[in-house]
C-alpha positions in Angstrom: -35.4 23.6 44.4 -32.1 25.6 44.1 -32.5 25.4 40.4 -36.3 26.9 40.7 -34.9 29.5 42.6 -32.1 30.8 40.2 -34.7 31.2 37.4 -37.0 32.8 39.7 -33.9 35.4 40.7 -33.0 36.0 37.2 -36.4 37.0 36.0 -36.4 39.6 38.7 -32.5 40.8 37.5 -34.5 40.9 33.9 -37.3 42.7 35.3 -35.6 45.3 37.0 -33.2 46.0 34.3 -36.1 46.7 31.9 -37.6 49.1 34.1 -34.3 50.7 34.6 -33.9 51.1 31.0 -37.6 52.0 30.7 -37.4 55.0 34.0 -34.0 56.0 31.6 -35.3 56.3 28.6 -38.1 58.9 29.8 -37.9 62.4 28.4 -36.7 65.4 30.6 -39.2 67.4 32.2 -39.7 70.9 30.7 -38.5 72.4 34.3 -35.4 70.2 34.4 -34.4 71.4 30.6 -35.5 75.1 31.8 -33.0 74.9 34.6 -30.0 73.0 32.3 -30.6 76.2 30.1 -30.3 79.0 32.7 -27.2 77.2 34.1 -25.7 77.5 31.1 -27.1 80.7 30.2 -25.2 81.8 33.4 -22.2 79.7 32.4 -21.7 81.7 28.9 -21.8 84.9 30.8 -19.9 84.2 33.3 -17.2 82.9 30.5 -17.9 86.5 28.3 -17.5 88.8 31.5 -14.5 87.3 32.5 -12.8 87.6 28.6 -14.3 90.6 28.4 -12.2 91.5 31.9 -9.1 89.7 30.1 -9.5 92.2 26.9 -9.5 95.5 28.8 -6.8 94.6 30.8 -4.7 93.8 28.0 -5.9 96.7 26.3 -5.2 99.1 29.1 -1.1 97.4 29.1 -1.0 98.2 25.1 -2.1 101.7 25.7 0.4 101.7 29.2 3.0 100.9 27.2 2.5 103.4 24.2 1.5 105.8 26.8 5.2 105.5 28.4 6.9 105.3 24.9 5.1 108.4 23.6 6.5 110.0 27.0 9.8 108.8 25.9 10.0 110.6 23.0 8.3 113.8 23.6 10.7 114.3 26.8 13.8 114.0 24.2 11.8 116.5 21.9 11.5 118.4 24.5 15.3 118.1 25.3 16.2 118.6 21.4 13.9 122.0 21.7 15.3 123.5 24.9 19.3 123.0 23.3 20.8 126.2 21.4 22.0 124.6 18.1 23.8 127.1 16.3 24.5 128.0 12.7 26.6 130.9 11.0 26.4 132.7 7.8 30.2 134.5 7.0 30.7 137.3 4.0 33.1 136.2 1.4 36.1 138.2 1.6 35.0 142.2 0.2 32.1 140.8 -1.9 28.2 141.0 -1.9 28.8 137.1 -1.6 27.5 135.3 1.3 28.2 131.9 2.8 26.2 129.4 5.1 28.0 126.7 7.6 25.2 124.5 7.9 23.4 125.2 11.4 22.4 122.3 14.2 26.2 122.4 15.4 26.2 122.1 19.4 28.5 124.8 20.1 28.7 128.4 18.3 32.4 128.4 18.2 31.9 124.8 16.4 29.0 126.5 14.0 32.2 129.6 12.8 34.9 127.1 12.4 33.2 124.9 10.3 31.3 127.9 8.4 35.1 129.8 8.0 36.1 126.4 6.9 33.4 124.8 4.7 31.9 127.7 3.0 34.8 130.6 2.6 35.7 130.5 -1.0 37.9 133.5 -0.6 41.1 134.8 1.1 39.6 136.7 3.5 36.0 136.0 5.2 34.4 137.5 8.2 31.0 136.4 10.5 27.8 138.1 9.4 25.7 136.3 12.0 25.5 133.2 14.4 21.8 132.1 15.4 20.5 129.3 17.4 17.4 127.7 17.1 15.9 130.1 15.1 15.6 131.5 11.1 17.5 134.4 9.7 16.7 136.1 6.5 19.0 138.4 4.7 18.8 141.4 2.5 20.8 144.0 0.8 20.4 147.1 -1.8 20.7 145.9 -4.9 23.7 147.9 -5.7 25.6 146.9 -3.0 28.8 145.3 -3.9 30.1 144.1 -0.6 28.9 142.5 2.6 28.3 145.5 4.9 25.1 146.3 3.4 23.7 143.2 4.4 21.0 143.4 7.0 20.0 140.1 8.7 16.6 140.1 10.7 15.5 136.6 12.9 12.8 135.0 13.3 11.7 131.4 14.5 8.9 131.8 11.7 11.4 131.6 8.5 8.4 133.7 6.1 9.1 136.2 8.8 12.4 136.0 9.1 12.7 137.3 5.3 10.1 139.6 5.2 11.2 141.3 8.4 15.2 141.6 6.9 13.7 142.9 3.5 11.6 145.3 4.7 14.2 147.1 7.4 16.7 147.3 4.6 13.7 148.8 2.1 13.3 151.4 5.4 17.0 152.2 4.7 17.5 152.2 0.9 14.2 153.1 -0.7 11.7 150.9 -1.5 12.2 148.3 -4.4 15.8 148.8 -4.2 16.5 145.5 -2.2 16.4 141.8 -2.6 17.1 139.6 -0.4 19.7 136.0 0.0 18.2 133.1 -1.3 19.4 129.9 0.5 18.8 127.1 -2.0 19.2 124.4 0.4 16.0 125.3 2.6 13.1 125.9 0.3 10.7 125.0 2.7 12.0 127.4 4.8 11.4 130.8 2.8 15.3 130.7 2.0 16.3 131.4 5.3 19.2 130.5 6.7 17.4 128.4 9.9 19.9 126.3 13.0 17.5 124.1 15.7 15.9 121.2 15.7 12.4 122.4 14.5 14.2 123.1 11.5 16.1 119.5 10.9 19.3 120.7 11.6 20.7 119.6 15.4 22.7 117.9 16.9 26.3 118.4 15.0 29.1 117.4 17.3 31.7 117.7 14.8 
């Protein structure tokens, strides 16, 4: 009987197991796949909104932190612009010679020492001008033998700076009878004689 009984129970276990497999092993319904694809659908976007959230904010950082660096160095721009840096031109001695001390010096008793010191070639030399943070363009007769025919004009715009000293001293002397110092260190600026930081030369302590 028992033995009856046990085959009787495992051809049910068999049975069932078949049908299990069977009920498994039916395709999804087009409404089940529809709403597997929307979930996901939502999913994705969900996933793109939140690194598209992720990007911005790191992008708004990078430009935070250039924003703050460009503040930086505009404010010491700013600082370089507002400071007098100063730069003299001497006479040598009783000449028509004239002599340039380099300009961005912090101080203009610093800018006459080291002009009287680095570019008097004579025994004697005197201060024509000191400027600071601008251009000066100089110009004499051309017959002039010594220094106090020399007029200087200035200018923060160099090209003005020499046109403005040549024509005064053409006002004085006659027109084509002047010329005008050439500074051969400055091209770019006209061949003035220029002392700032607009005009690369600042900041000289010593």
């Amino acid at each position: 009987m028992h033995i009856g009984r046990d085959i009787i129970l495992n051809a049910i276990g068999i049975a069932l197991c078949i049908a299990s497999a069977s009920i498994q092993a039916q395709p999804m319904s087009a409404g089940a796949r529809q709403g597997l694809y929307l979930e996901q659908q939502r999913l994705n976007e969900w996933k793109a909104q939140q690194q598209q959230q992720a990007d911005w904010q790191a992008q708004q950082r990078a430009q935070a932190q250039w924003q703050a660096r460009e503040n930086a160095i505009q404010a010491q721009i700013a600082k370089y612009r507002a400071t007098p840096y100063y730069g003299t031109l001497i006479i040598q001695g009783e000449t028509n010679h004239i002599g340039w001390g380099g300009g961005g010096y912090v101080t203009k008793e610093l800018a006459e020492k080291k002009a009287l010191e680095a570019a008097c070639t004579h025994s004697s030399c005197s201060i024509l001008i000191t400027i600071a943070s601008t251009c000066a363009g100089v110009a004499r007769p051309d017959w002039a033998t010594n220094g106090q025919y020399w007029i200087v004009a200035t200018d923060t715009n160099p090209k003005r700076a020499v046109e403005k000293a040549y024509y005064a001293c053409e006002q004085k002397h006659g027109q084509g009878n002047c010329i005008y110092a050439k500074n051969p260190n400055t091209p770019q600026y006209f061949d003035t004689y220029c002392s700032g930081y607009d005009y690369e030369a600042y900041g000289q302590k010593n």
